[in-house]
C-alpha positions as CSV (number, residue, x, y, z in Angstrom):
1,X,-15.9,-13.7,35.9
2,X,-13.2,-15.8,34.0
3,X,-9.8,-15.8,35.0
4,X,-7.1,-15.8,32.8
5,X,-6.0,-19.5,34.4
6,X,-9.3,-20.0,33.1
7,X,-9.1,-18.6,29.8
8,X,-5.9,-20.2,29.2
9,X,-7.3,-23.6,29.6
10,X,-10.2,-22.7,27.6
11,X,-7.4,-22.3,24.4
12,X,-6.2,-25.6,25.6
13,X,-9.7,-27.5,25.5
14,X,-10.7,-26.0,22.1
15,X,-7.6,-25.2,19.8
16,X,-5.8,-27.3,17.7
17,X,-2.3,-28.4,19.4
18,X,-0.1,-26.5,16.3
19,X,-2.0,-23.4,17.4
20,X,-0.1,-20.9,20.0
21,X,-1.2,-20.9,23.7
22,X,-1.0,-17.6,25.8
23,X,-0.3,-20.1,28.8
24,X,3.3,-21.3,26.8
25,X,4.4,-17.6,26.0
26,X,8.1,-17.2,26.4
27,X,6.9,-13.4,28.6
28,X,8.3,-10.5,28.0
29,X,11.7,-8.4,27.5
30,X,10.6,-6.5,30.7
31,X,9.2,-8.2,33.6
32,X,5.8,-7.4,35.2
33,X,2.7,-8.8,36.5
34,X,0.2,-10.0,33.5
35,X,-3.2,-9.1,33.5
36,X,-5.9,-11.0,36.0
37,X,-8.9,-11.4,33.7
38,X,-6.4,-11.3,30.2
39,X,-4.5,-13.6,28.6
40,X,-1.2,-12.5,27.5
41,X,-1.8,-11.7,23.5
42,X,-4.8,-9.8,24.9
43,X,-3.0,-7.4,26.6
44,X,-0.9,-7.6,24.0
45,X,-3.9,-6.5,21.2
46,X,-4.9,-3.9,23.3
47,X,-1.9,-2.0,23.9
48,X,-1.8,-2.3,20.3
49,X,-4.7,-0.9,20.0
50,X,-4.5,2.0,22.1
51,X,-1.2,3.4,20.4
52,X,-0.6,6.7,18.8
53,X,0.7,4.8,15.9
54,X,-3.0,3.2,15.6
55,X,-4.8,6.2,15.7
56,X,-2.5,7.7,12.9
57,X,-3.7,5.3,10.5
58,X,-6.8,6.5,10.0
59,X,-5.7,9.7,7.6
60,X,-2.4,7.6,6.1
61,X,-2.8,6.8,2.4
62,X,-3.8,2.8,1.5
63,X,-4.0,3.7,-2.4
64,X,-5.9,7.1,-2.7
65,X,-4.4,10.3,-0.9
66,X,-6.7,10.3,2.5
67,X,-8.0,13.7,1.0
68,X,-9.4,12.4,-2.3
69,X,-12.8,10.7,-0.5
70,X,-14.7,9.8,2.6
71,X,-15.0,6.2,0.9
72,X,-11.9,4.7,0.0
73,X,-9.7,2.6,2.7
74,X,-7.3,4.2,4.6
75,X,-4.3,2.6,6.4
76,X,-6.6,2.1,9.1
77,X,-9.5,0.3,7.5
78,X,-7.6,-1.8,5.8
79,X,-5.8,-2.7,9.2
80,X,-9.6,-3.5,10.5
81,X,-10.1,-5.8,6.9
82,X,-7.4,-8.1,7.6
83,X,-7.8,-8.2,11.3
84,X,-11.3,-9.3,10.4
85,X,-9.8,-12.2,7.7
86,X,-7.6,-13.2,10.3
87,X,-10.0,-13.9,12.9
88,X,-12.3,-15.9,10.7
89,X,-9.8,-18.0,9.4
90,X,-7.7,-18.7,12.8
91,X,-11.2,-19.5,14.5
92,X,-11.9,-22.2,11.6
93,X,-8.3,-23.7,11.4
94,X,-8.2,-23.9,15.5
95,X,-5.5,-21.4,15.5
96,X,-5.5,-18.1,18.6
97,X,-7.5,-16.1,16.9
98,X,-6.3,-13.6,19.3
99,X,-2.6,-13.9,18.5
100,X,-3.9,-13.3,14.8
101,X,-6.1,-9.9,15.5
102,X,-2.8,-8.3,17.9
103,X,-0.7,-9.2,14.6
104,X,-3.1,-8.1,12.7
105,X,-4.0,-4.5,14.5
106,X,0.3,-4.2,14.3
107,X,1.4,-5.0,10.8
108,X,1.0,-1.9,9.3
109,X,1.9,0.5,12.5
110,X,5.1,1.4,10.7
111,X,4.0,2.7,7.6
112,X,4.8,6.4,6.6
113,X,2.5,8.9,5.1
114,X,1.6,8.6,1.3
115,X,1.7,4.8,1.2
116,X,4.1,2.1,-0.3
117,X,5.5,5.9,-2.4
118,X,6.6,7.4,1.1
119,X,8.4,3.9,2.3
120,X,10.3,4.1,-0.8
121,X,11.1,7.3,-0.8
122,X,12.6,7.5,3.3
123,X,14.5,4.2,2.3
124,X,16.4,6.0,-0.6
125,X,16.6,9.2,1.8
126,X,18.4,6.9,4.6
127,X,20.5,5.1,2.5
128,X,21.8,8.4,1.4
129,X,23.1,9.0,5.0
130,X,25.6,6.2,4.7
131,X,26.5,4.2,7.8
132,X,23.9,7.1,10.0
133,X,21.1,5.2,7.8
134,X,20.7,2.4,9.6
135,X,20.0,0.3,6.7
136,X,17.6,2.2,5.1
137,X,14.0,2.0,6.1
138,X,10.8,-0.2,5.6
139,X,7.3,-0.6,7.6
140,X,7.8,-4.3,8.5
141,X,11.2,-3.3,10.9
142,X,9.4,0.3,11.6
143,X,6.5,-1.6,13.1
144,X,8.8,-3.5,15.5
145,X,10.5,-0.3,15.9
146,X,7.5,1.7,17.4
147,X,6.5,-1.4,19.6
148,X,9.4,-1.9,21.4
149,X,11.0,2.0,21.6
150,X,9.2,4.7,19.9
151,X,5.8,4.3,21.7
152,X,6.2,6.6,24.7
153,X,3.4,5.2,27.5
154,X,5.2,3.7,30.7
155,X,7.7,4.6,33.3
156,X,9.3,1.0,33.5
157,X,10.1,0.2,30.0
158,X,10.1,1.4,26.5
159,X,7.9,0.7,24.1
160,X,5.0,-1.6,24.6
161,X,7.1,-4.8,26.2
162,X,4.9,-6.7,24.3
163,X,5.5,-10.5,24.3
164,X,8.2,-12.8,22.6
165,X,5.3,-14.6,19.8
166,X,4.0,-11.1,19.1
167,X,7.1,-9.7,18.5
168,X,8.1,-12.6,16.2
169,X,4.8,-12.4,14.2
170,X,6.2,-9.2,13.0
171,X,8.8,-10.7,11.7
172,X,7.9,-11.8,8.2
173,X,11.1,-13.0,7.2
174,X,12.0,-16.6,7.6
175,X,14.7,-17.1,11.1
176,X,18.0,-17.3,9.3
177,X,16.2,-20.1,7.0
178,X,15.9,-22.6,10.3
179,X,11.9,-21.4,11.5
180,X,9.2,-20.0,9.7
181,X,7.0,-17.5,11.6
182,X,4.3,-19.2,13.6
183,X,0.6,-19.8,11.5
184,X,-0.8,-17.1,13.4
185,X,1.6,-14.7,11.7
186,X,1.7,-17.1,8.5
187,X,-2.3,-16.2,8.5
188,X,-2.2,-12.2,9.0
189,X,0.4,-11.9,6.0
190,X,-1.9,-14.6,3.8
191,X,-4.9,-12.1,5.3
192,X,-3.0,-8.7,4.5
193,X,-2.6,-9.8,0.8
194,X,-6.1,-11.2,0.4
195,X,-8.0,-7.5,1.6
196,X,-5.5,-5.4,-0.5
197,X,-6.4,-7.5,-3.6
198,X,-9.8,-7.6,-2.9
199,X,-10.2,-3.7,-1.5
200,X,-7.7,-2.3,-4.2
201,X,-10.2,-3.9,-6.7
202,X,-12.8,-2.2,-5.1
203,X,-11.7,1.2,-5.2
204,X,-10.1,1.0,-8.1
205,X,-13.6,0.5,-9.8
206,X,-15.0,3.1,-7.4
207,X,-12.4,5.5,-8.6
208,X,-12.9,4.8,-12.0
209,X,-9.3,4.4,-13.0
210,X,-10.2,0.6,-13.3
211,X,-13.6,0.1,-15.5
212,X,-15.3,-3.7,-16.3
213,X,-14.0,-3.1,-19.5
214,X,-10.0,-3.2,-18.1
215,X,-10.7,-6.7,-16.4
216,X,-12.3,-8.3,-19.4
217,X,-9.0,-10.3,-19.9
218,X,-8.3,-10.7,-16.2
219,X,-9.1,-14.7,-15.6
220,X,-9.9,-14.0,-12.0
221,X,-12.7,-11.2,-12.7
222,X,-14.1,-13.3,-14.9
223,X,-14.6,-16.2,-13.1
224,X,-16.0,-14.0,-10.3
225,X,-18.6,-12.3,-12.6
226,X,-19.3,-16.2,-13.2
227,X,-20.4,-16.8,-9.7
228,X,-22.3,-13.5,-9.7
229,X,-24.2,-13.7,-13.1
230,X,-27.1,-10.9,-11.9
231,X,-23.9,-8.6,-12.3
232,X,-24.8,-5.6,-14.5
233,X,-22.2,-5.5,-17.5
234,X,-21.8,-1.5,-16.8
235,X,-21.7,-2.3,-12.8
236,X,-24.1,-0.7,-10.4
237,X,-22.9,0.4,-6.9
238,X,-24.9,-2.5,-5.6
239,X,-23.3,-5.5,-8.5
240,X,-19.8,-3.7,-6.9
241,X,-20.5,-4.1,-3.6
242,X,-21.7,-7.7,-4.4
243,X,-18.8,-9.0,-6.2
244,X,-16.7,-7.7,-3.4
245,X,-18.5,-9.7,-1.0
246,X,-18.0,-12.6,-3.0
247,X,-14.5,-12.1,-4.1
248,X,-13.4,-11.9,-0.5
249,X,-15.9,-15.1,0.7
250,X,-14.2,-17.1,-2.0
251,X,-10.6,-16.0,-1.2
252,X,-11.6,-17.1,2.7
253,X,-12.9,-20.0,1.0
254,X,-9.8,-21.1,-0.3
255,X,-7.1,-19.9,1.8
256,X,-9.0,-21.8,4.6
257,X,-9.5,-25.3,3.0
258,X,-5.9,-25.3,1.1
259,X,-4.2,-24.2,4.9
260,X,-6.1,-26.8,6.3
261,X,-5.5,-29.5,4.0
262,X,-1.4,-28.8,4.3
263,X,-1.5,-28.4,7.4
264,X,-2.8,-32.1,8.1
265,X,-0.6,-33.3,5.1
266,X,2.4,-32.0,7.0
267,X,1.6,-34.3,10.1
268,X,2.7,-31.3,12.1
269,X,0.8,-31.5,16.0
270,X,2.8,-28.7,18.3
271,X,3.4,-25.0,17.2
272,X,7.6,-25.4,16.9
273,X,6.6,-28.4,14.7
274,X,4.7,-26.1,12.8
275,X,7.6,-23.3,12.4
276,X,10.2,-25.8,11.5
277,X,8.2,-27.4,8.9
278,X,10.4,-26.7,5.8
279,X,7.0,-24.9,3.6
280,X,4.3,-22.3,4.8
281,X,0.8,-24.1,5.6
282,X,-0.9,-21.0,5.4
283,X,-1.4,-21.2,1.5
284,X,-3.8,-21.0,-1.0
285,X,-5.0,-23.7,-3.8
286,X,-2.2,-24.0,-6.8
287,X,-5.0,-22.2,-9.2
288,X,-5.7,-19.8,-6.8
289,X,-2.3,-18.5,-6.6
290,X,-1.8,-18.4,-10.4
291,X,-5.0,-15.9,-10.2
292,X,-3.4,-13.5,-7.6
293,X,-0.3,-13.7,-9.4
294,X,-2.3,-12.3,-12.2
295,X,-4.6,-10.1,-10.3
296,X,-1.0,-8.7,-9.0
297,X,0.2,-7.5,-11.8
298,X,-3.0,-6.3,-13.6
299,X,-3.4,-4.1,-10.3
300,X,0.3,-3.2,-10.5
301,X,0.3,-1.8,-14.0
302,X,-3.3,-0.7,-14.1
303,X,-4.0,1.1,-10.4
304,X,-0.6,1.7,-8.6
305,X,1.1,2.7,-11.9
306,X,-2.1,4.8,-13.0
307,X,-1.3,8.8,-14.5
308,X,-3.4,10.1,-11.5
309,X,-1.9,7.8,-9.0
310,X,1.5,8.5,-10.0
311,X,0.7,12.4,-9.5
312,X,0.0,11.2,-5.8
313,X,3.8,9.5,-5.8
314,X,5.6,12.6,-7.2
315,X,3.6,14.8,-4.6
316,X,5.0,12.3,-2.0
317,X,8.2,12.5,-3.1
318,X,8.5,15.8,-2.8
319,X,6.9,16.6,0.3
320,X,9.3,14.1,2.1
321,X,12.0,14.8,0.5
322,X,11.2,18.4,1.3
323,X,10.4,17.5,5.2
324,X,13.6,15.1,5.8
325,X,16.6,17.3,4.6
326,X,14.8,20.5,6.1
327,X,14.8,19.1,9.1
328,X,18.5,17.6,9.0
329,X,19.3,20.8,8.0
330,X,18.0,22.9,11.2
331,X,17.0,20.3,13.7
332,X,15.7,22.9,16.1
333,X,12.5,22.8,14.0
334,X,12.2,19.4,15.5
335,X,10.1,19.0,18.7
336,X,12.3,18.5,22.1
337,X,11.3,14.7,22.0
338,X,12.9,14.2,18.9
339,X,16.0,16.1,19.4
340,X,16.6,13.7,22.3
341,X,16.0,10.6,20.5
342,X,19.0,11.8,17.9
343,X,21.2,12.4,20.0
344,X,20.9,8.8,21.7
345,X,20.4,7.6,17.9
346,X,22.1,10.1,15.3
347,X,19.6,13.0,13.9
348,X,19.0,11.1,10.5
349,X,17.3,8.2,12.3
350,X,15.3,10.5,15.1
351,X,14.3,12.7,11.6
352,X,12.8,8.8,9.7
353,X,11.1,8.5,13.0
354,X,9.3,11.8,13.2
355,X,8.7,12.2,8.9
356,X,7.5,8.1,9.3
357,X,5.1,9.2,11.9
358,X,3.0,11.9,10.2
359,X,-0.3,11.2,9.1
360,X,-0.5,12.4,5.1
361,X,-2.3,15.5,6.5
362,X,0.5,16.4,8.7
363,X,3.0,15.7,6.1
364,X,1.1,18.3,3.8
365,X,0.7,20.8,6.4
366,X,4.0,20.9,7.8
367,X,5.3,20.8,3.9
368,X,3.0,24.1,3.7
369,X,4.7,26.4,6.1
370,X,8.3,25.5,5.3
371,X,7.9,26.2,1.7
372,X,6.8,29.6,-0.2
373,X,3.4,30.0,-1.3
């Protein structure tokens, strides 16, 4: 049986020195004992993992309403689709591949039901409150939010006490333009953007509100159909699932040669070298990055701004719209838990918590019985 002593000196002896060791952590807010047989960002990935806020993302929207088919991803899945890009690419650059999954499994923890729509739509409701809005609301700060308060599960401390670099790799903003987040975090939001391109393609072709005939001008599909020339021109299930195999072996590809080949052009040999270097290494080719771009907007104005998906949007307006003044209105609709979080936090903020929470199933449910038939 392996130690974590043990396991710690194993990510000494076989990854890179710009990676991020468990045995350098900076611990935790609150102290306590780590694990025996874990390293620290294990523990950390399986908290994580064993959240309410995890669960919850298996029936929150990615692009299609949970509702509208077995098939499509959900919040969840595509959680699981850049956890798995993350690992693949931190175990070929040398970096902790373990760091990557927790940060990974976490990103998305804060999103609301009904997608990027409901995010925008509790950020216009909170800046309505004025100074009680806290700023507004988005996932990134939600996640962080959930982690280190929201998450109800021990007697000593809020939250998940979760370590210092996990914490930080939820942090995608630059520190006040002096560190970048380290490459473990660098990778999972280089890995988040690669599986929503590649996924959203996917199901916007399985949906059939994107057809072969949309992407004829796209230069990235067609230099994909040009490494898969068996691909039927009227696309078989089988041609889709292949050219989504390939699409996201040569995004890997490219994210993992171009990271590597800045990342020894930057000379950089310790993590802190690695965060104060003044450009991401986590990067892509230069043509690469001019076909997302592309691929970016095509999805933009042909899936996400879609007739049928915008239908989705003004149903999510509504609903949460509906849910958050209803329950600022008569607060003893909310459960006890809540009620004490507002008054420690102000009701509009305890209300984004408990709207933010609810699975797109919820959200419709609870929409149902405090509105007429």
């Amino acid at each position: 049986m392996l130690t974590r002593q043990q396991l710690e000196a194993r990510e000494t002896a076989t990854l890179a020195p710009y990676a991020t060791f468990s045995a350098d952590s900076r611990g935790r807010a609150y102290l306590e004992a780590e694990s025996t047989t874990r390293t620290a960002f294990q523990k950390d990935r399986d908290r994580v993992l064993h959240t309410t806020a995890f669960r919850r993302l298996e029936a929150k929207t990615q692009v299609f309403l949970n509702a509208q088919g077995d098939h499509y991803r959900t919040r969840l899945t595509h959680t699981l689709e850049v956890g798995q890009v993350a690992r693949s690419v931190a175990l070929t650059l040398g970096l902790n591949e373990t760091l990557a999954e927790t940060l990974a499994l976490a990103h998305d923890l804060g999103h609301p039901p009904f997608g990027h729509a409901g995010e925008r739509v509790l950020n216009a409701l909170m800046a309505e409150q004025g100074e009680m809005g806290h700023g507004g609301f988005d996932h990134n700060g939600q996640a962080r939010r959930i982690v280190t308060l929201l998450e109800d599960r021990y007697a000593d401390f809020p939250g998940l006490n979760l370590t210092h670099e996990t914490l930080d790799g939820l942090n995608k903003h630059d520190r006040a333009g002096l560190e970048r987040p380290s490459l473990e975090a660098q990778l999972v939001d280089a890995a988040d953007a690669l599986a929503y391109t590649a996924h959203d393609l996917d199901d916007g072709l399985r949906s059939g509100l994107i057809t072969p005939a949309h992407l004829a001008e796209l230069p990235l599909w067609n230099e994909l159909l040009a490494r898969v020339p068996t691909a039927a021109p009227d696309l078989t299930e089988r041609d889709r699932r292949t050219l989504h195999r390939e699409l996201l072996g040569w995004l890997i590809s490219d994210l993992t040669q171009s990271s590597d080949a800045a990342i020894a052009a930057s000379g950089v040999a310790t993590a802190q070298a690695a965060r104060q270097y003044p450009a991401g290494l986590i990067t892509y080719s230069p043509p690469m990055r001019e076909l997302l771009r592309d691929t970016g907007a095509f999805l933009r104005e042909n899936l996400y701004r879609h007739w049928r998906v915008e239908m989705q949007v003004e149903q999510a307006t509504r609903v949460l719209e509906t849910l958050f003044r209803a329950f600022l209105a008569r607060p003893s609709m909310l459960p006890p838990t809540v009620r004490a979080r507002a008054e420690a936090e102000g009701l509009p903020r305890a209300v984004c918590d408990f709207v933010a929470g609810m699975t797109d199933r919820y959200a419709l449910e609870t929409y149902g019985l405090i509105t007429p038939p």
